[in-house]
C-alpha positions as CSV (number, residue, x, y, z in Angstrom):
1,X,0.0,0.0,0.0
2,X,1.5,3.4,-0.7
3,X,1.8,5.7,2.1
4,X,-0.4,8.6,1.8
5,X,2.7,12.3,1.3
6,X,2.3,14.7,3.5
7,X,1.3,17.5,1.7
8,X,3.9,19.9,4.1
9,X,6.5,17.7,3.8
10,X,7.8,19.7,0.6
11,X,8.9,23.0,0.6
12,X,6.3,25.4,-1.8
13,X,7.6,28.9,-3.1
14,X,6.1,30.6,-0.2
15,X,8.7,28.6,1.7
16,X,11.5,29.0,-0.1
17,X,11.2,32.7,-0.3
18,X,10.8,32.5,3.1
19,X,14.1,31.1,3.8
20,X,15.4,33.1,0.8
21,X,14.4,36.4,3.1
22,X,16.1,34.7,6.8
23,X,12.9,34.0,8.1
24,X,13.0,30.2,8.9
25,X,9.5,29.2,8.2
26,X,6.1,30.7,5.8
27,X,4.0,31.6,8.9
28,X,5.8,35.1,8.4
29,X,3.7,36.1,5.3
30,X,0.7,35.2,7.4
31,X,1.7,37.8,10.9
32,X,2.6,40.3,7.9
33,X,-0.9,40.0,6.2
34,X,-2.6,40.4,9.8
35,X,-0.6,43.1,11.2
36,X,-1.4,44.8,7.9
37,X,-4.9,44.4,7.8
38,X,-5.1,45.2,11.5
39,X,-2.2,47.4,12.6
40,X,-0.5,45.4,15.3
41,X,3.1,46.3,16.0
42,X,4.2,50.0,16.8
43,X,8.0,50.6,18.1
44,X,8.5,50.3,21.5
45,X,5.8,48.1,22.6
46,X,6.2,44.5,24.4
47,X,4.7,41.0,22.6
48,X,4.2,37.6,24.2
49,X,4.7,35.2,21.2
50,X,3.4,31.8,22.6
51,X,4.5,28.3,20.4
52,X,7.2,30.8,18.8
53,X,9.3,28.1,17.0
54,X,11.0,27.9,15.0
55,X,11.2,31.6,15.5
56,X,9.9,33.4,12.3
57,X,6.8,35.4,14.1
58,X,9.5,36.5,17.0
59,X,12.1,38.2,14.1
60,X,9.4,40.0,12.3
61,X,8.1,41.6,15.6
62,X,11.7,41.9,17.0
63,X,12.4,44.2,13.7
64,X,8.6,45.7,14.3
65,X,8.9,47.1,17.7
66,X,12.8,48.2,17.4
67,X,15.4,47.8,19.8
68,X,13.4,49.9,22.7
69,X,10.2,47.1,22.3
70,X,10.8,44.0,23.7
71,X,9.5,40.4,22.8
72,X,9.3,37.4,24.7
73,X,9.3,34.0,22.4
74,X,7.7,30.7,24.4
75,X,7.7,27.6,23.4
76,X,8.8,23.7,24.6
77,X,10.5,23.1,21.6
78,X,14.2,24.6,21.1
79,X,14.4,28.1,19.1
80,X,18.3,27.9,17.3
81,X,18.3,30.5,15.5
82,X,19.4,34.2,16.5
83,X,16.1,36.3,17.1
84,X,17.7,40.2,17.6
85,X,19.0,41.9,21.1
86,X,15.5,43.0,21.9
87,X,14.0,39.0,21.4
88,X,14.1,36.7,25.2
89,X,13.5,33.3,24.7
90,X,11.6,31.0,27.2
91,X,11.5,26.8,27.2
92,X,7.8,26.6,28.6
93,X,4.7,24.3,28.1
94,X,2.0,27.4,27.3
95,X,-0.4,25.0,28.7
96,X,1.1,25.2,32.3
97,X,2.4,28.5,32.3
98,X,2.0,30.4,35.6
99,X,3.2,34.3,34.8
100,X,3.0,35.1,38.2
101,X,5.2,32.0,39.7
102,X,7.9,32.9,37.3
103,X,9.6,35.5,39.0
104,X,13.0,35.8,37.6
105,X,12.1,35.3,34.2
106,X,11.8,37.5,31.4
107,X,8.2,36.7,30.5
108,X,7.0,38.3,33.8
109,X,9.5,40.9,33.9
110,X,8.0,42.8,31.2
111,X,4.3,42.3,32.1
112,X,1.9,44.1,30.9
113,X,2.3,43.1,26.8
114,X,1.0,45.2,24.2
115,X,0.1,42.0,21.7
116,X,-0.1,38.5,22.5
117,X,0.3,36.6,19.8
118,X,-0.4,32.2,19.4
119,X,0.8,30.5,16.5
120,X,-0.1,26.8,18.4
121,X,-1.0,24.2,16.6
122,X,-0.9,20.7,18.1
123,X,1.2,17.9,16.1
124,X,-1.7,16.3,13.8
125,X,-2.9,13.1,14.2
126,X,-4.9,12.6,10.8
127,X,-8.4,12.5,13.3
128,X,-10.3,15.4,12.0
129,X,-12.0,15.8,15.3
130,X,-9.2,15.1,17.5
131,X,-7.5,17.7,15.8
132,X,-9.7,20.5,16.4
133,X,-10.5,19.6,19.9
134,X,-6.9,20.0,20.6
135,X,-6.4,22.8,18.7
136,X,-9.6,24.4,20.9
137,X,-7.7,23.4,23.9
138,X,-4.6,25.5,22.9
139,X,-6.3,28.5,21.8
140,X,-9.0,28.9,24.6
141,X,-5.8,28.9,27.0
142,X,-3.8,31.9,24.9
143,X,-7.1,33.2,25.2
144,X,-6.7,32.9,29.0
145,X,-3.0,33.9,28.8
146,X,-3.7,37.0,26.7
147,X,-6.4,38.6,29.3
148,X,-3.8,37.6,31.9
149,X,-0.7,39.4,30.3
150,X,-2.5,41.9,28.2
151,X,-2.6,45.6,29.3
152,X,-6.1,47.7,28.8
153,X,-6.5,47.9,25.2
154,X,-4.7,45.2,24.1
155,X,-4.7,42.7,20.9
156,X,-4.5,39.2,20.5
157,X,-3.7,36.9,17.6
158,X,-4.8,32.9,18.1
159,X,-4.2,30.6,15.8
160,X,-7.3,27.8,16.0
161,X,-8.6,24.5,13.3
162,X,-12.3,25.5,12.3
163,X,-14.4,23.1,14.0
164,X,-17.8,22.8,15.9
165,X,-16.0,24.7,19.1
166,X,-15.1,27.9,17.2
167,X,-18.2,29.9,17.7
168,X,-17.6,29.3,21.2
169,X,-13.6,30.6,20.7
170,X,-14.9,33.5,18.8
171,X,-17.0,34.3,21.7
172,X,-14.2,33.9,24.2
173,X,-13.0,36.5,22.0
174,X,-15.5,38.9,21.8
175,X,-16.0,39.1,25.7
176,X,-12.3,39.9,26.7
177,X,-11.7,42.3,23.9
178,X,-13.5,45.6,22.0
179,X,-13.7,44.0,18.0
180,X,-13.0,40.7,16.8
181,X,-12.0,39.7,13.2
182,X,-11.9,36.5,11.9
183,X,-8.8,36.3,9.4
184,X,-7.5,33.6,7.0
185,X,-4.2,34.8,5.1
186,X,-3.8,34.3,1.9
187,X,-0.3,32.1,3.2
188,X,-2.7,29.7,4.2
189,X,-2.1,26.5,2.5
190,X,-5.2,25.5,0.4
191,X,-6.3,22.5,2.3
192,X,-5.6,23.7,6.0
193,X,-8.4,24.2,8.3
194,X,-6.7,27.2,10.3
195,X,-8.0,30.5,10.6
196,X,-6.5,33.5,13.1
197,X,-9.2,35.2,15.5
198,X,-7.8,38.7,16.4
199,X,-9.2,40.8,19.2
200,X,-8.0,44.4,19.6
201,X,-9.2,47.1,22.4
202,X,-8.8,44.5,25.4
203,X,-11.4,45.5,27.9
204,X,-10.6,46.5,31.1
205,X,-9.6,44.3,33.9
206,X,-7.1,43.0,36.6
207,X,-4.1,41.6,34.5
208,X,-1.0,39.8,36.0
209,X,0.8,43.1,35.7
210,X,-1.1,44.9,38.4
């Protein structure tokens, strides 16, 4: 029996440009497409970038904010490459991060953040619905994350598989911030089921840096 290809396994044009510009992975065209659409990044502000490997959504922000912003890259998986003076890097599981237990490390030392951004995915296992489901998982807790860290006013970029859970996302959404857009970049590989919700004007509330 033939073994059905991955259709990621080979590199497309938006991939090799990609690489071609020092960016180590696509997913850059898609955070340039949002924050054009949506007006993200100003210099001087401070990003969360949750599941940041392999590191191509930290480097355009790094560039985006200057060298007075600041951005804080998470993930469990090892970023190699060179990010830019203003770019900390943290080994964490978002899933059990506790900002407030982490008191030496950079991801709490520059709370509150102006953008929170989650590129998550989790690995897929070729079980539509187990797919979604755990791609739900990961976005309702950068949801959580983001009206955590976020300052008043705020945005937040998720990452989340359409499924029968994302009206309730998009609703987790619309109650912690101001407007909610619902944005698929043209990056987007044909057959992927990914879509970014972004929420901008977080309302006000208590945030871990209070």
């Amino acid at each position: 029996m033939k073994r059905k290809r991955n259709p990621y396994s080979r590199a497309d044009a938006r991939t090799r440009s990609a690489r071609a510009a020092g960016y180590p992975a696509r997913s850059i065209y898609k955070l340039r497409e949002i924050d054009r659409r949506c007006s993200l990044f100003a210099r001087g502000q401070r990003v969360l970038d949750l599941g940041a490997a392999p590191g191509s959504w930290a480097l355009y922000v790094s560039q985006r904010v200057g060298q007075e912003g600041r951005v804080v890259a998470v993930d469990r998986a090892p970023i190699d490459r060179e990010l830019g003076g203003n770019v900390s890097v943290v080994a964490a599981d978002a899933l059990g991060l506790e900002l407030l237990g982490l008191e030496d490390s950079p991801l709490r030392r520059h709370l509150p953040y102006d953008v929170v951004l989650s590129d998550m995915a989790p690995r897929t296992t070729g079980s539509k619905i187990s797919d979604q489901t755990r791609s739900f998982e990961l976005f309702m807790r950068a949801v959580e994350i983001s009206l955590d860290a976020g300052k008043d006013g705020a945005a937040f970029v998720g990452k989340i598989f359409m499924g029968p859970d994302f009206p309730q996302a998009k609703e987790a959404v619309q109650r912690g911030y101001e407007r909610c857009r619902t944005i698929k970049p043209s990056g987007t590989r044909p057959n992927s089921s990914e879509v970014y919700l972004v929420g901008q004007g977080k309302r006000r509330g208590p945030s871990a840096g209070d």
